[in-house]
N, C-alpha and C positions, 0 to 999 in steps of 0.2 A: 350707907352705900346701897342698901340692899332698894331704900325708899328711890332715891336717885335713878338706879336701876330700870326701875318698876314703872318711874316716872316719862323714863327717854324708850322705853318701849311701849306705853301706852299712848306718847307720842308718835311714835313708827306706826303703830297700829292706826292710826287715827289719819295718816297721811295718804295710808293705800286703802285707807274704804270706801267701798265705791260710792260713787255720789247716785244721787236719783237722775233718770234718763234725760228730763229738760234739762236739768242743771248741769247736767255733763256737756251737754247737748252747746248750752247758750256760754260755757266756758269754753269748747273747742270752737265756735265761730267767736268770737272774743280773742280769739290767740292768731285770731286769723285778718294780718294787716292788710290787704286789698278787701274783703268784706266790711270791714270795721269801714274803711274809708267809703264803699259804696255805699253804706247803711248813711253813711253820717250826710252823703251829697244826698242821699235819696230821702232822708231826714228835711235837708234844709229845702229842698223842690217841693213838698208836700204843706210844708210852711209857709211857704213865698206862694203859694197857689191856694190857700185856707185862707190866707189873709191879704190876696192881692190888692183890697183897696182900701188897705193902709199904708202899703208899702210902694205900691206903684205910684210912682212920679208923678204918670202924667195918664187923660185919659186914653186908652189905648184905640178908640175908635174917634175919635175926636179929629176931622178933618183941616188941618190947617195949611194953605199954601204956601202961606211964604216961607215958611220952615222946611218944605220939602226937599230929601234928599242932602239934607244936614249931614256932615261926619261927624265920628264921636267927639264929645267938647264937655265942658261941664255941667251943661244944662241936659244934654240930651248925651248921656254916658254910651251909648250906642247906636248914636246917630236916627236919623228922622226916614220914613219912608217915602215914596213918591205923592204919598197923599197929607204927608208933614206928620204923621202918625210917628209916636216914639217907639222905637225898636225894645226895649226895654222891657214898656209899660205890657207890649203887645207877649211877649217873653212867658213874662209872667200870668198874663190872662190866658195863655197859650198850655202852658203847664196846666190848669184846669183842665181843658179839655181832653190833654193828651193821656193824664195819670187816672181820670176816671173813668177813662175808655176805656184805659188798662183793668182798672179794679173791675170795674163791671164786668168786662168780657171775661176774663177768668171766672166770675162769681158765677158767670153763664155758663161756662165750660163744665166748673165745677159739678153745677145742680143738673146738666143735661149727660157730662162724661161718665162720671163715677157712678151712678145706679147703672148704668148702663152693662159697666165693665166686670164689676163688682157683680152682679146679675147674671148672665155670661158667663164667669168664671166659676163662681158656685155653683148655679144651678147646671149649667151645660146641656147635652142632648142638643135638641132640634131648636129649643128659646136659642142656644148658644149661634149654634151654626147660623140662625136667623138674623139675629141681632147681628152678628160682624159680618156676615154679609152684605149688610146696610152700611156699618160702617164702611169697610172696603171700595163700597160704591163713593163714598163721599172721598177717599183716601186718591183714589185716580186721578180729580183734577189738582191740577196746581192749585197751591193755597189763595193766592192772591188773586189768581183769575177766579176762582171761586166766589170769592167775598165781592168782586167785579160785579158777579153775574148774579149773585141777590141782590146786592144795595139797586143793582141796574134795574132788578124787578120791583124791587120795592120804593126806589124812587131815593133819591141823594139827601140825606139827613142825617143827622151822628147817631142818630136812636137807631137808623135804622144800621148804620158800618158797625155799632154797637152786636146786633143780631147778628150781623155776617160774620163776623168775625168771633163767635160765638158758637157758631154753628162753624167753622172752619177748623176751630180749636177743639173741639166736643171730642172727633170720632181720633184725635193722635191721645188724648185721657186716656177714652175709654179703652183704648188697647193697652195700653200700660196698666191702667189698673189691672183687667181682666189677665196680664199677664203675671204681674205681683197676686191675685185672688187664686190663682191655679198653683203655684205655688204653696201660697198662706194654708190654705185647705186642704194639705197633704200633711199640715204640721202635726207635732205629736199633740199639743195640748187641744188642737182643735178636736182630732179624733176623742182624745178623753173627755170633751164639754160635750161630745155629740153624743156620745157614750153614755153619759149622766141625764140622759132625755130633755137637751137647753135646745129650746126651738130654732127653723133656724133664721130668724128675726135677731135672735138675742146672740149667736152665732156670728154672726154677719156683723151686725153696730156693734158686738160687746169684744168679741176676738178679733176678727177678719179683717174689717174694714181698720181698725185700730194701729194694726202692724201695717198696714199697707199705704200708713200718712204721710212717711220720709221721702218713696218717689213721688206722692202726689202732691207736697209742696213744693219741692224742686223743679218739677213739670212745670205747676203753676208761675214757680218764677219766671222760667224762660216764656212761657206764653205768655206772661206780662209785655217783661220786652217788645217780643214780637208781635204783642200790640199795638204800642205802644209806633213805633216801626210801617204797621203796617195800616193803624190809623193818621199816621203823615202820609203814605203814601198813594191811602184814598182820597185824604185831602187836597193834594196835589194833586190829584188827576181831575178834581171837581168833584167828588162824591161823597165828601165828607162836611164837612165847618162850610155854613155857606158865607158870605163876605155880607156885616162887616165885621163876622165873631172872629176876632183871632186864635188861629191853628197855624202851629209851627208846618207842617203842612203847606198850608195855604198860603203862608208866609215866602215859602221857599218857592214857592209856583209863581207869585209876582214879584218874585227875586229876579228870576231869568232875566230880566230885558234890563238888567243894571248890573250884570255879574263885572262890566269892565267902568263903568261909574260910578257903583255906590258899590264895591264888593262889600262891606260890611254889612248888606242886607241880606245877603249871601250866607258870608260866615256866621253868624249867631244864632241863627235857627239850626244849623247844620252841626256847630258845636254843641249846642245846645240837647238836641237829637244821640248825638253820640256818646254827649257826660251821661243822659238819663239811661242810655242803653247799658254802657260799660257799668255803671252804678247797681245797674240788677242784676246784669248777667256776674260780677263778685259776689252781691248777696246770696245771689243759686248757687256757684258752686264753692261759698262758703255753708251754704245750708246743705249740703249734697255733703261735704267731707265731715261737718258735726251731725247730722245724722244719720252717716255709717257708723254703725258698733264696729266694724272693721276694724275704721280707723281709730276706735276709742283702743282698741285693744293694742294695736299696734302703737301709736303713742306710751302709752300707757305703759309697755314691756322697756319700747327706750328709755321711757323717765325711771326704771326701776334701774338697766343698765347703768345709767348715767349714775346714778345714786351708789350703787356696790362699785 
C-alpha cells in the first residue's frame, strides 16, 4: 500500500512539473483549434508554392486563346483567364511571390526594427530621443501611401515593394521593442547581471533582447499578413509583379473588366488573399496566447481546479 501510495503521488508530482518554456509554449498553441488550422492552411500554401511546378497543371503564363475566359470544368478546376491562362496554375505561381514578400519584408523589418528599438531603450538620453524621433517622422504618413511613394521613387519592381514595405514595417518594431527594452531593463535580474560587471553587449543579446522575443514574434506575424495584403495591393495599383509574372495582386487588377463575365476571375485571388491572411493572423494570436506566461499560469491554476 505504502509502494502504491508513493507510486500515485510521484505520479501527481510529475503531472504539475512545469515543462521548459518552448515546450509549454508549442503545447498551448497545439490546444489551440483556429492556430492549429491556420498553421496547417499556411503549411499547405508554403508547399504548393516550393513546389509549384510539379503540382501546377498548367503553365501559368502560357498564352492561349481559345481557352480564354473558360469557367471552372475539369480540365481547368478554376477556369481560364482572358488570355486562356489557368486560374489555378497562376494561384499557385502567385503564392511564391506573395509569401516571400512576406518573409523578406519582416526579415527586413526584423534586422532594421529591433537594433533600433532595443538601442533606444537601453541606452536612452539623447541616442534615444534621436532615434524615435526618426521613427515618429516615418510613423505620420499612412502606411501604404508610404510604401507608394518609395517604390514610386525607386521605380515598380517586387525587389523594390520588398524595401518599401520594409521600411514601413521597421519604425511600428522598433517602437515596440523599445517599449518591451524599457521595461526588460528595470528587471531584477537584469540589475544583478549588470551588478556582476556583464558588459552591456552581453546584457542586451544574453538577458534583454531574450525576454523581449514573445512581442517581437507576434509583431512579426501580423506584419507578415500585412504584407502580404499590402504587396496585392501594390500589385494592383501597378507597382508590384510586373505582367506576365503572376501576382494575386495583379490577378485581381485584370479581374475588373470580367467581375460580371468571368466572376471566378474575381473570386480566387480574393479568397485566396483572405484564407492566407486569416491563416496568419490565427497563427499570431495563437503565438501571442502560448507565449504569455500569463496565460500559462491561468490555464494551469484551472487545470489544477478541474483536477481537485
Amino acid at each position: 500500500m505504502a509502494d502504491l501510495a508513493a507510486t500515485r503521488l510521484s505520479d501527481k508530482e510529475d503531472d504539475f512539473r512545469p515543462a521548459g518554456g518552448l515546450q509549454l509554449a508549442a503545447r498551448q498553441l497545439l490546444r489551440n483549434p483556429a492556430a492549429t488550422i491556420g498553421f496547417a492552411v499556411l503549411t499547405l500554401m508554403v508547399l504548393a508554392a516550393i513546389f509549384a511546378p510539379l503540382i501546377s497543371p498548367h503553365n501559368p503564363i502560357q498564352i492561349k486563346l481559345s481557352a480564354k475566359l473558360q469557367p471552372p470544368s475539369a480540365v481547368y478546376w478554376l477556369g481560364t483567364d482572358h488570355f486562356g491562362r489557368d486560374v489555378v496554375s497562376r494561384l499557385i505561381y502567385g503564392a511564391r511571390v506573395s509569401l516571400s514578400v512576406g518573409l523578406l519584408v519582416i526579415l527586413f523589418s526584423f534586422s532594421l526594427g529591433v537594433p533600433i528599438g532595443v538601442l533606444s531603450g537601453y541606452v536612452g538620453g539623447r541616442l534615444d530621443a534621436t532615434l524615435m524621433r526618426l521613427v515618429d517622422a516615418f510613423l505620420t504618413f499612412p502606411p501604404l501611401l508610404l510604401a507608394v511613394a518609395i517604390v514610386g521613387l525607386l521605380g515598380p519592381d517586387i525587389q523594390n515593394v520588398m524595401i518599401a514595405l520594409g521600411v514601413v514595417q521597421a519604425p511600428v518594431l522598433a517602437r515596440l521593442v523599445r517599449a518591451s527594452t524599457l521595461a526588460a531593463r528595470e528587471e531584477t535580474y537584469v540589475t544583478a547581471v549588470r551588478a556582476l560587471g556583464a558588459s552591456p553587449t552581453r546584457i542586451i543579446v544574453g538577458h534583454v533582447l531574450r525576454n523581449v522575443l514573445s512581442p517581437i514574434v507576434v509583431q512579426l506575424t501580423i506584419g507578415f499578413s500585412a504584407a502580404v495584403v499590402s504587396e496585392a495591393s501594390l500589385s494592383f495599383l501597378g507597382l508590384g509583379t510586373q505582367p506576365p509574372q503572376p501576382s494575386w495582386g495583379r490577378d485581381l487588377a485584370e479581374a475588373r473588366r470580367f467581375m460580371t463575365d468571368a466572376p471566378w476571375l474575381f473570386l480566387a485571388p480574393t479568397l485566396t488573399i483572405m484564407l492566407a491572411v486569416l491563416s496568419i493572423n490565427f497563427v499570431g494570436d495563437g503565438l501571442r496566447d502560448a507565449l504569455d506566461p500569463r496565460s500559462w499560469v491561468t490555464r494551469r491554476r484551472a487545470t489544477q481546479e478541474a483536477d481537485d
